[in-house]
mmCIF file of the N, C-alpha and C atoms, coordinates in Angstrom:
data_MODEL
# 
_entry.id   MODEL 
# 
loop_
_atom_site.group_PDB 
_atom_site.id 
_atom_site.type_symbol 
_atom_site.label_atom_id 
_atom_site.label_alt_id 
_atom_site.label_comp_id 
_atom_site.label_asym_id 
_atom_site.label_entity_id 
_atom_site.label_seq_id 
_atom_site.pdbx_PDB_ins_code 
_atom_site.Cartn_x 
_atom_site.Cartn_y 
_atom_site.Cartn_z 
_atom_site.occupancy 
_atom_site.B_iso_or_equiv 
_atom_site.pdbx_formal_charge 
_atom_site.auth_seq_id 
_atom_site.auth_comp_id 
_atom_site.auth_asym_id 
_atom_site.auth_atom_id 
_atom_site.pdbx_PDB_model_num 
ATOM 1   N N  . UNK A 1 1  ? 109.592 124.608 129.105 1.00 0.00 ? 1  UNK A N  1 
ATOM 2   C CA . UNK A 1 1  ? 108.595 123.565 129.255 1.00 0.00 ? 1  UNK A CA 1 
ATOM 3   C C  . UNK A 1 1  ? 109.219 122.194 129.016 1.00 0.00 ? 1  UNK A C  1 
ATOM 4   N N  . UNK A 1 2  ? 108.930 121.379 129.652 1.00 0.00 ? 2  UNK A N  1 
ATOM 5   C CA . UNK A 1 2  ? 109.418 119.812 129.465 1.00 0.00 ? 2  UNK A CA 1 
ATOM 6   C C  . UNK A 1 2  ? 107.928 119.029 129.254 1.00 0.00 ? 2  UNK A C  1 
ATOM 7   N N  . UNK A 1 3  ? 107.542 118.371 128.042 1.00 0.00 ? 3  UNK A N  1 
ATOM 8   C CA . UNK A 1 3  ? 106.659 117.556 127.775 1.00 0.00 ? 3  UNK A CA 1 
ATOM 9   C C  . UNK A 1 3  ? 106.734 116.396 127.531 1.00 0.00 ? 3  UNK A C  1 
ATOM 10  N N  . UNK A 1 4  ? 106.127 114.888 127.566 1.00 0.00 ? 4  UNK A N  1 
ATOM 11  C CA . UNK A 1 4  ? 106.227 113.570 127.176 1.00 0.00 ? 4  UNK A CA 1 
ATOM 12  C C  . UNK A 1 4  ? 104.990 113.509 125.866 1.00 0.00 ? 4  UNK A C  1 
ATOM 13  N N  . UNK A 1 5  ? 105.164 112.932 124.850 1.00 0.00 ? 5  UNK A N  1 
ATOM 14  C CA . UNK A 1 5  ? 104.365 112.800 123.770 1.00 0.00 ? 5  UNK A CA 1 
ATOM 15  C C  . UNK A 1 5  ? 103.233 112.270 124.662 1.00 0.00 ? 5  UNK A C  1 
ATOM 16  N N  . UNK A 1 6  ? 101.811 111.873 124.603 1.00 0.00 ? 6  UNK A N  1 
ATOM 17  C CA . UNK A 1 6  ? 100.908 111.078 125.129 1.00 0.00 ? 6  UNK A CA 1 
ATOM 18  C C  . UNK A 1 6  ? 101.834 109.282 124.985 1.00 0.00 ? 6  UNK A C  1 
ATOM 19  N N  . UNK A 1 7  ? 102.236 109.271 123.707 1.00 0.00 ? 7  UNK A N  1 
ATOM 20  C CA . UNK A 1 7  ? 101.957 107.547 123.060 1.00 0.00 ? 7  UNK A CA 1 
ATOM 21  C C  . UNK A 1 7  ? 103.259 107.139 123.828 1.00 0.00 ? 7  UNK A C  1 
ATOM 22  N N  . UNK A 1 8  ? 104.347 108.242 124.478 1.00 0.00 ? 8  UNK A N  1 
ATOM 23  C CA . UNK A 1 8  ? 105.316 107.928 125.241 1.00 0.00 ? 8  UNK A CA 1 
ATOM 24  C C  . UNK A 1 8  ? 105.547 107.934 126.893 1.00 0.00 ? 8  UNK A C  1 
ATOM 25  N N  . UNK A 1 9  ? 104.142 108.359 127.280 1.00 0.00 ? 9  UNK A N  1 
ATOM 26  C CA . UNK A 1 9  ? 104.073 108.825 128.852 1.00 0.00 ? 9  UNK A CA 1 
ATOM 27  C C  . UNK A 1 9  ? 104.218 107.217 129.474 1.00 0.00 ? 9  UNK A C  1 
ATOM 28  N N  . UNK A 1 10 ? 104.549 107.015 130.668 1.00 0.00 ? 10 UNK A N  1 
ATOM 29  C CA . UNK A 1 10 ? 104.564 106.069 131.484 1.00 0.00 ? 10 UNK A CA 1 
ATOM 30  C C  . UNK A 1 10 ? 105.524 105.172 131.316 1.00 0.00 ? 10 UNK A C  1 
ATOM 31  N N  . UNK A 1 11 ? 106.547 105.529 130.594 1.00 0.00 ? 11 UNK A N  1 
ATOM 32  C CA . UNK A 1 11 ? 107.525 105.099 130.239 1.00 0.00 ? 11 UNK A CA 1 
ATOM 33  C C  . UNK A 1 11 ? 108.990 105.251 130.537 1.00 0.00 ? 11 UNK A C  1 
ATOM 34  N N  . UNK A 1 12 ? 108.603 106.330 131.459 1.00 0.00 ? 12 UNK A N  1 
ATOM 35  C CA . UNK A 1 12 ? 110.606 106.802 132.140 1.00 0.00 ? 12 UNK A CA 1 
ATOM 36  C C  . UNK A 1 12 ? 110.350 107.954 131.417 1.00 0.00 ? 12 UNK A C  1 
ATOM 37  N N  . UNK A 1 13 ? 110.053 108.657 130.470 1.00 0.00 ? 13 UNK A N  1 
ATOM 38  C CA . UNK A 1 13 ? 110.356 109.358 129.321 1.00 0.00 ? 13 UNK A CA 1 
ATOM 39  C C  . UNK A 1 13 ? 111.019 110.749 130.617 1.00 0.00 ? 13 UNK A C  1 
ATOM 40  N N  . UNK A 1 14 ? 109.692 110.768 131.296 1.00 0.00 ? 14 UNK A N  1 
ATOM 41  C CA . UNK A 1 14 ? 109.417 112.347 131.803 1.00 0.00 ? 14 UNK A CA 1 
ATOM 42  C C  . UNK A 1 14 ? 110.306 112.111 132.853 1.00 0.00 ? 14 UNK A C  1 
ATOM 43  N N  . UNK A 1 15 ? 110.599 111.441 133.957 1.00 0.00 ? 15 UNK A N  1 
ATOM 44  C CA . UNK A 1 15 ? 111.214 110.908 135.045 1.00 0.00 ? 15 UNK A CA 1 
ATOM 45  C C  . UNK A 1 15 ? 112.700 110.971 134.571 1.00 0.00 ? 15 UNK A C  1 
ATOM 46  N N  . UNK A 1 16 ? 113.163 110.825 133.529 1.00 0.00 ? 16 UNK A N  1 
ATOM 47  C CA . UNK A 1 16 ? 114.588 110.860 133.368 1.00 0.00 ? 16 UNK A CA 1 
ATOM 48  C C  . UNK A 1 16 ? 114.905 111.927 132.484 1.00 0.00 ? 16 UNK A C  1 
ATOM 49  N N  . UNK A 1 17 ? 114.026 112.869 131.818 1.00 0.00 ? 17 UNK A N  1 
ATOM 50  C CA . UNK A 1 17 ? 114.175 114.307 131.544 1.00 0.00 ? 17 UNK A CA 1 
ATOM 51  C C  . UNK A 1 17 ? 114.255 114.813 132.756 1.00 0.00 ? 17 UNK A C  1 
ATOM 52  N N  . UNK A 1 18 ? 113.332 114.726 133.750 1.00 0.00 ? 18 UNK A N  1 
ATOM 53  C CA . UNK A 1 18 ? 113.747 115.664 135.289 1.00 0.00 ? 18 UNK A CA 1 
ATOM 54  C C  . UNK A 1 18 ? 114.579 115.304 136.052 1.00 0.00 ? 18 UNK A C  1 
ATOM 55  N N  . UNK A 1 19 ? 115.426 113.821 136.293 1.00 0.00 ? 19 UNK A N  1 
ATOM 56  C CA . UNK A 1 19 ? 116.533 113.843 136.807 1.00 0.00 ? 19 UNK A CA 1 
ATOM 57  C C  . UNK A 1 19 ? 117.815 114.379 135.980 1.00 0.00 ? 19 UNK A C  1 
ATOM 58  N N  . UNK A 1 20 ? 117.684 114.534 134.790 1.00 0.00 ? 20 UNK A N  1 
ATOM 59  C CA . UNK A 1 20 ? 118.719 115.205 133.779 1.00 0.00 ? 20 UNK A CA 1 
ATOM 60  C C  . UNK A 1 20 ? 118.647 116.244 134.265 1.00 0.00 ? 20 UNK A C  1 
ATOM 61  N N  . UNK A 1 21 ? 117.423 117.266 134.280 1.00 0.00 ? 21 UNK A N  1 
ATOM 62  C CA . UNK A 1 21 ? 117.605 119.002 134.734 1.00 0.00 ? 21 UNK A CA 1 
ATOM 63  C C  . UNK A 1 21 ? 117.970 118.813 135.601 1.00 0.00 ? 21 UNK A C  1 
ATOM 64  N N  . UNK A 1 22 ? 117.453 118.266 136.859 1.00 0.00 ? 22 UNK A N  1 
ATOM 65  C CA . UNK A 1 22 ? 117.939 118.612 138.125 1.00 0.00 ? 22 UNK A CA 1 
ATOM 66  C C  . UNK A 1 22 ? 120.145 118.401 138.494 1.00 0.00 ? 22 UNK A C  1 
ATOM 67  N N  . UNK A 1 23 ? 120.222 117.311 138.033 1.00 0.00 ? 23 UNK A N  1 
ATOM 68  C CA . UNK A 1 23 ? 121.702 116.615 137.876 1.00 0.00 ? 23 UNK A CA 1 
ATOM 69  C C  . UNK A 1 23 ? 121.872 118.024 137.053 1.00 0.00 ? 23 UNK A C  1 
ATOM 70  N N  . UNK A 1 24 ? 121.684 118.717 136.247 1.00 0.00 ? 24 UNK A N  1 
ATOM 71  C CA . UNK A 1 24 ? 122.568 119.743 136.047 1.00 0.00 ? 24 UNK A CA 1 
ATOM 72  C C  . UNK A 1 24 ? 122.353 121.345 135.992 1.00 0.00 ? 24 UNK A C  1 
ATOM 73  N N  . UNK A 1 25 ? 121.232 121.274 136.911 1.00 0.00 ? 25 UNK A N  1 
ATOM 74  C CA . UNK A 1 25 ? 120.825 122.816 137.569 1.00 0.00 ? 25 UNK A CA 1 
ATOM 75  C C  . UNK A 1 25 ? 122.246 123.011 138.095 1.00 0.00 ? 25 UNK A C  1 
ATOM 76  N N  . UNK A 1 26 ? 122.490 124.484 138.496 1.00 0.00 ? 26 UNK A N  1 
ATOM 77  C CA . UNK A 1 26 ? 123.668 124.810 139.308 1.00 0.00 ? 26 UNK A CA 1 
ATOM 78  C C  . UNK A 1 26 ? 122.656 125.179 140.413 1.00 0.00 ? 26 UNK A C  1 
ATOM 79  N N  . UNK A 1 27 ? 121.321 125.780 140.517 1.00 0.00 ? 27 UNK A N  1 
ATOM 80  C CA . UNK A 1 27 ? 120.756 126.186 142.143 1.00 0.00 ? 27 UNK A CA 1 
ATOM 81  C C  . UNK A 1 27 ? 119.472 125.018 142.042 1.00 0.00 ? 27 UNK A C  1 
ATOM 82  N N  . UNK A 1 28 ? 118.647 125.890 142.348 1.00 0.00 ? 28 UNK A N  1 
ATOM 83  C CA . UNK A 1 28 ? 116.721 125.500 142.726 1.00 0.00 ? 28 UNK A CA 1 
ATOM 84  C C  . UNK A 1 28 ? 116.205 125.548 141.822 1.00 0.00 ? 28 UNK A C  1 
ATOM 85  N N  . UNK A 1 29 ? 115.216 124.286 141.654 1.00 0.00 ? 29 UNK A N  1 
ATOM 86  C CA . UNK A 1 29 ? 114.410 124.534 140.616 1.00 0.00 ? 29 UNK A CA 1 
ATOM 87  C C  . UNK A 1 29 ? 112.813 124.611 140.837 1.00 0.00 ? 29 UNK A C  1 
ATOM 88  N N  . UNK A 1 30 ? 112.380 126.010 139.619 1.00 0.00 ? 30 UNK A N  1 
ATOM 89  C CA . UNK A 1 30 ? 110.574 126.127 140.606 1.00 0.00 ? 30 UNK A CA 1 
ATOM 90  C C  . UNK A 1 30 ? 110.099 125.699 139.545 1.00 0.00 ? 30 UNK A C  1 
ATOM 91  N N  . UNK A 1 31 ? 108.812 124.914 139.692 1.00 0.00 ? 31 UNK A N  1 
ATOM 92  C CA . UNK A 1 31 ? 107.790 124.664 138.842 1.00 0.00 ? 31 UNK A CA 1 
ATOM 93  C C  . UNK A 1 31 ? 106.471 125.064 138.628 1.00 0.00 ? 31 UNK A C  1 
ATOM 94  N N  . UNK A 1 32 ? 105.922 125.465 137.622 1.00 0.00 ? 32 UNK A N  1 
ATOM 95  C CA . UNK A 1 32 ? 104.202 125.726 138.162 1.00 0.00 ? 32 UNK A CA 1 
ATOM 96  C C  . UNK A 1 32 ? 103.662 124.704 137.217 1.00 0.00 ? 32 UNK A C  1 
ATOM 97  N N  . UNK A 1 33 ? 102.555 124.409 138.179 1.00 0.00 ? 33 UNK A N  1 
ATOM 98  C CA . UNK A 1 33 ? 101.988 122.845 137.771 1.00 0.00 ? 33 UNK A CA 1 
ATOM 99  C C  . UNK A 1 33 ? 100.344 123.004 138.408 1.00 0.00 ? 33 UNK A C  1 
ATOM 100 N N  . UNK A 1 34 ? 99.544  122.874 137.305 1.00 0.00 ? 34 UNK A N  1 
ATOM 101 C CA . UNK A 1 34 ? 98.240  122.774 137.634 1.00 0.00 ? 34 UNK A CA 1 
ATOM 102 C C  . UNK A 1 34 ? 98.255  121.820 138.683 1.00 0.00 ? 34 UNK A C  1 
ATOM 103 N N  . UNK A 1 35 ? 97.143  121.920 139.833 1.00 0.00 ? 35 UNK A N  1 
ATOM 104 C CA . UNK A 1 35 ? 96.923  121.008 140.363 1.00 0.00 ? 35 UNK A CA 1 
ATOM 105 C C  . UNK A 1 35 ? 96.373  119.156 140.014 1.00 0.00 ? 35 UNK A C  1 
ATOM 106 N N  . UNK A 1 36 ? 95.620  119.911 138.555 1.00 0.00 ? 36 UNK A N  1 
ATOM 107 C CA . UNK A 1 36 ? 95.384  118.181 138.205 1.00 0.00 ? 36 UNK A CA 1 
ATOM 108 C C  . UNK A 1 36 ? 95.932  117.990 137.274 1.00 0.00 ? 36 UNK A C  1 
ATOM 109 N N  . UNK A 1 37 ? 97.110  118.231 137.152 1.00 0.00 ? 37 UNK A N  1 
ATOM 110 C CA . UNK A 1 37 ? 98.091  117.524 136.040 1.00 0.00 ? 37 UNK A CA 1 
ATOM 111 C C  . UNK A 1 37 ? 98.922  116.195 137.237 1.00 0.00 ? 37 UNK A C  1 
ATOM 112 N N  . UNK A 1 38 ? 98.838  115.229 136.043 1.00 0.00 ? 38 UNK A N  1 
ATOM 113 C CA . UNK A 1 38 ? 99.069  114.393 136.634 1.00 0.00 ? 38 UNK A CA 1 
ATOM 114 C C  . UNK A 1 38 ? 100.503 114.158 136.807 1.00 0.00 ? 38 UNK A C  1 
ATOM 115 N N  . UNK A 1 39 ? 101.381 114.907 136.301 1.00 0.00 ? 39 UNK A N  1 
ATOM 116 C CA . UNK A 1 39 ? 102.741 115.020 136.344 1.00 0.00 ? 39 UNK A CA 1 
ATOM 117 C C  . UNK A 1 39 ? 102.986 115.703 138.029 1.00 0.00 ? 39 UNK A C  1 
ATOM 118 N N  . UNK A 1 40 ? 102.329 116.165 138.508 1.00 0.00 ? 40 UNK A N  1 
ATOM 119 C CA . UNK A 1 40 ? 103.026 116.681 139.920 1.00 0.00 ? 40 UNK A CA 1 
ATOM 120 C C  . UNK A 1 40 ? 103.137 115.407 140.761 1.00 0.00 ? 40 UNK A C  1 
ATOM 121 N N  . UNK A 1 41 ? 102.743 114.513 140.101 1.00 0.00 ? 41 UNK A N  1 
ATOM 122 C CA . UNK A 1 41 ? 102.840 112.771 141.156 1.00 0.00 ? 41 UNK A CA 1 
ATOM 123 C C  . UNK A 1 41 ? 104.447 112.891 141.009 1.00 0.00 ? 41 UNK A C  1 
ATOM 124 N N  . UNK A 1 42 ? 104.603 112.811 139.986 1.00 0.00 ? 42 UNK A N  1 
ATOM 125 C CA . UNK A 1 42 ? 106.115 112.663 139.192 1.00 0.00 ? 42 UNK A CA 1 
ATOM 126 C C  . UNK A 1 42 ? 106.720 113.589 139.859 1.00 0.00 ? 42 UNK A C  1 
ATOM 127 N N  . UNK A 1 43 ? 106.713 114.891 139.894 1.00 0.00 ? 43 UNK A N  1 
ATOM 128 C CA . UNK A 1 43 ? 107.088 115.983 140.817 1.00 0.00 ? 43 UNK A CA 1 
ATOM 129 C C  . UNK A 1 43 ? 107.486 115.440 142.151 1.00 0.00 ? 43 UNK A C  1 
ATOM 130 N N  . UNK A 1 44 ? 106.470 115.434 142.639 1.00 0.00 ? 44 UNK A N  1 
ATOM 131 C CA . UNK A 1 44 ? 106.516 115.090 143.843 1.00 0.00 ? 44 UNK A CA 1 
ATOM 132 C C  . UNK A 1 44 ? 107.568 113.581 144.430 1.00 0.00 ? 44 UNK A C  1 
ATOM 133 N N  . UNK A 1 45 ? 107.314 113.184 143.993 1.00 0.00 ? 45 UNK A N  1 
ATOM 134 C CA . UNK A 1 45 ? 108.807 111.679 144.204 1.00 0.00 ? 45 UNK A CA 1 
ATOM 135 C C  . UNK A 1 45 ? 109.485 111.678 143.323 1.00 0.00 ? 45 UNK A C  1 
ATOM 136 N N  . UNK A 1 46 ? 110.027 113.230 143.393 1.00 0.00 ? 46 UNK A N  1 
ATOM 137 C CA . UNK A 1 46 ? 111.655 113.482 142.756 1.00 0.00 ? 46 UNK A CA 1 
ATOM 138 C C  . UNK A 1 46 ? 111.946 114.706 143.918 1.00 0.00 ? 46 UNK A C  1 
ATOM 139 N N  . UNK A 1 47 ? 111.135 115.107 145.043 1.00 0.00 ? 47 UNK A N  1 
ATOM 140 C CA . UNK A 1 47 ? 111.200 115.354 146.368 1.00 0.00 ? 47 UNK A CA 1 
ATOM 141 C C  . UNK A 1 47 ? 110.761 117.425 145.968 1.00 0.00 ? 47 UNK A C  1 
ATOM 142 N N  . UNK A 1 48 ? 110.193 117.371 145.012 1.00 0.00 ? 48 UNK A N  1 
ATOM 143 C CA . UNK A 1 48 ? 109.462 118.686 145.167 1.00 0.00 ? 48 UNK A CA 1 
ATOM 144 C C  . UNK A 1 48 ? 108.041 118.977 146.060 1.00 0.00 ? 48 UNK A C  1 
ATOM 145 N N  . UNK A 1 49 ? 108.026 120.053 146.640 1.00 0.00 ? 49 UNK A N  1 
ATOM 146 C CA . UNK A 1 49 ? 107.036 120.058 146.943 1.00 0.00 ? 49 UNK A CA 1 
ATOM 147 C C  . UNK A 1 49 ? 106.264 121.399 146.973 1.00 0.00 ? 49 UNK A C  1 
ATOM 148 N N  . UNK A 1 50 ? 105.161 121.501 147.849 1.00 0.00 ? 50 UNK A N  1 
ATOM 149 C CA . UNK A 1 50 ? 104.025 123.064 146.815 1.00 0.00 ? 50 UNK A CA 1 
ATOM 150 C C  . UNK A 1 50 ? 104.462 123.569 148.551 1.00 0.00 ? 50 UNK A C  1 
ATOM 151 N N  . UNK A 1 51 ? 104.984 125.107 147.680 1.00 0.00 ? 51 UNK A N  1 
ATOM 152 C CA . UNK A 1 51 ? 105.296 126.252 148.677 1.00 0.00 ? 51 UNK A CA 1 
ATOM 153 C C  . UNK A 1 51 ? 104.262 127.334 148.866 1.00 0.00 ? 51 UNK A C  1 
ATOM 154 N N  . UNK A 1 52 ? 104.090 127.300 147.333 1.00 0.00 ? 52 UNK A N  1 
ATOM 155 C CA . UNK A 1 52 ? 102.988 128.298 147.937 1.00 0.00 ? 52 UNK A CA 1 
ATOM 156 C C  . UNK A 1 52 ? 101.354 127.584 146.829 1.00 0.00 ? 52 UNK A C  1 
ATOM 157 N N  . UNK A 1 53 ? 100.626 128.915 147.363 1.00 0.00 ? 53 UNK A N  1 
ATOM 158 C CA . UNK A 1 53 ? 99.109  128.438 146.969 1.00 0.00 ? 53 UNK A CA 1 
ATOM 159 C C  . UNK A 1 53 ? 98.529  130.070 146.377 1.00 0.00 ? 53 UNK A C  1 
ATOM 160 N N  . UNK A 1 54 ? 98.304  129.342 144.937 1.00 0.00 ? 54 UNK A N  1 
ATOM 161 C CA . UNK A 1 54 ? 97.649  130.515 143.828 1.00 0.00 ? 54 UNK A CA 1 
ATOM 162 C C  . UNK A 1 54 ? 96.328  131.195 143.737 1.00 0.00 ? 54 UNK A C  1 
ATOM 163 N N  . UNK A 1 55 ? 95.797  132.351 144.236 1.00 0.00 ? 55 UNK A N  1 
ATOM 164 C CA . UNK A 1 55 ? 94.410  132.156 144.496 1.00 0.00 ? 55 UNK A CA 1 
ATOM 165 C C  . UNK A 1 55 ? 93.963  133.300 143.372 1.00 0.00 ? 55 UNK A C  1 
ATOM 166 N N  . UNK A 1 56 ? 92.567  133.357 142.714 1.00 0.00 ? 56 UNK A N  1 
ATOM 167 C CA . UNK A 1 56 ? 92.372  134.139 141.747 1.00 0.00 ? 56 UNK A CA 1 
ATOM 168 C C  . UNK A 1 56 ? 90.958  134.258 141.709 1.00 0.00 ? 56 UNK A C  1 
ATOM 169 N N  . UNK A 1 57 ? 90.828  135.440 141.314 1.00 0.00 ? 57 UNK A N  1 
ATOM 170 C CA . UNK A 1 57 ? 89.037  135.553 141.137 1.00 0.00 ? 57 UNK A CA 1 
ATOM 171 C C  . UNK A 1 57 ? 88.597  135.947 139.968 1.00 0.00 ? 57 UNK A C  1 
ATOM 172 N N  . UNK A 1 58 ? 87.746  135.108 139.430 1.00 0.00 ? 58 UNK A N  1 
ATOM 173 C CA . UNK A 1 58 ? 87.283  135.027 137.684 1.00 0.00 ? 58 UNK A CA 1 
ATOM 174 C C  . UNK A 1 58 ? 86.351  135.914 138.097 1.00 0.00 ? 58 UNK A C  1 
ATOM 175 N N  . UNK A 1 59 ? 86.059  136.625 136.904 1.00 0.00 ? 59 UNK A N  1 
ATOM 176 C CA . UNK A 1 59 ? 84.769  137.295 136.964 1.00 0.00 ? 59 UNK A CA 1 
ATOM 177 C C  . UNK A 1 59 ? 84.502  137.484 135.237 1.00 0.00 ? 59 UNK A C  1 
# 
């Protein structure tokens, strides 16, 4: 898991923890990310994107 404190978000914090992993993955990296977390913005313009789609039935 990679997290930003709240009192530190919007700050680079999270954006330069994920160019660190990525700069030293050796392959691919997968993520699972609620849809309304607001971090998949961040995701997303660091050039990830949604492959697949999770479907589930509560009962």
């Amino acid at each position: 898991y990679i997290a930003v404190d709240r009192s530190q978000r919007g700050q680079g914090v999270g954006k330069r923890l994920m160019q660190e992993a990525i700069s030293t993955a050796s392959g691919g990296i997968a993520l699972h990310v609620e849809p309304e977390n607001p971090a998949k913005l961040l995701y997303e313009s660091l050039g990830f994107t949604n492959k697949y789609l999770e479907m589930r039935l509560a009962k």
